[in-house]
N, C-alpha and C positions, 0 to 999 in steps of 0.2 A: 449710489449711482442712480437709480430708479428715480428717487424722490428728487434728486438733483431735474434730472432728464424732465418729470413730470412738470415741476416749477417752471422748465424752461419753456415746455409746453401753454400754458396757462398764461404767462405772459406774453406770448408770440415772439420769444427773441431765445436762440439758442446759439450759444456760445461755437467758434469753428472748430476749437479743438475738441468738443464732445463730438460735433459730427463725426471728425477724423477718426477718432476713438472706436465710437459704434462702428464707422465703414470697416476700419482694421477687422474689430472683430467678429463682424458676421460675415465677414471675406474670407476669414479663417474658416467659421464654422461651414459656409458653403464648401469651401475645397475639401474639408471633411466628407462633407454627404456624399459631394458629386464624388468622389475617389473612392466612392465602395466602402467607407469606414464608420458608416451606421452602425454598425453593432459594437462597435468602440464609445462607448457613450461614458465611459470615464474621461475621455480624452472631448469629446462633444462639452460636457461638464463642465472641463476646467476652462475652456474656450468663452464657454455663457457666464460662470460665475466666480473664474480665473481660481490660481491655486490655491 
C-alpha cells in the first residue's frame, strides 16, 4: 500500500479510490483516539496495518 501511495505521489496523480481508502481509514483511527481508546493500540494497529 505505501509503495503504491508513494508512486502515486511521485507522479502527481492519485488514484480516487486510494483517497477514499486512506480517508476511511484515518476516520477510523481518529474516532479511536478521539473516543478515549488510546491505550487499545491493538485495535489502533489493526486500523493502520489492517488484520
Amino acid at each position: 500500500m505505501t509503495t503504491v501511495l508513494n508512486e502515486g505521489w511521485k507522479r502527481g496523480f492519485y488514484p480516487e479510490y486510494e483517497i477514499l481508502l486512506l480517508n476511511q481509514r484515518y476516520q477510523k483511527i481518529n474516532r479511536l483516539l478521539i473516543g478515549g481508546m488510546t491505550d487499545r493500540k491493538e485495535s489502533i494497529k489493526e486500523w493502520v496495518y489492517g488484520k
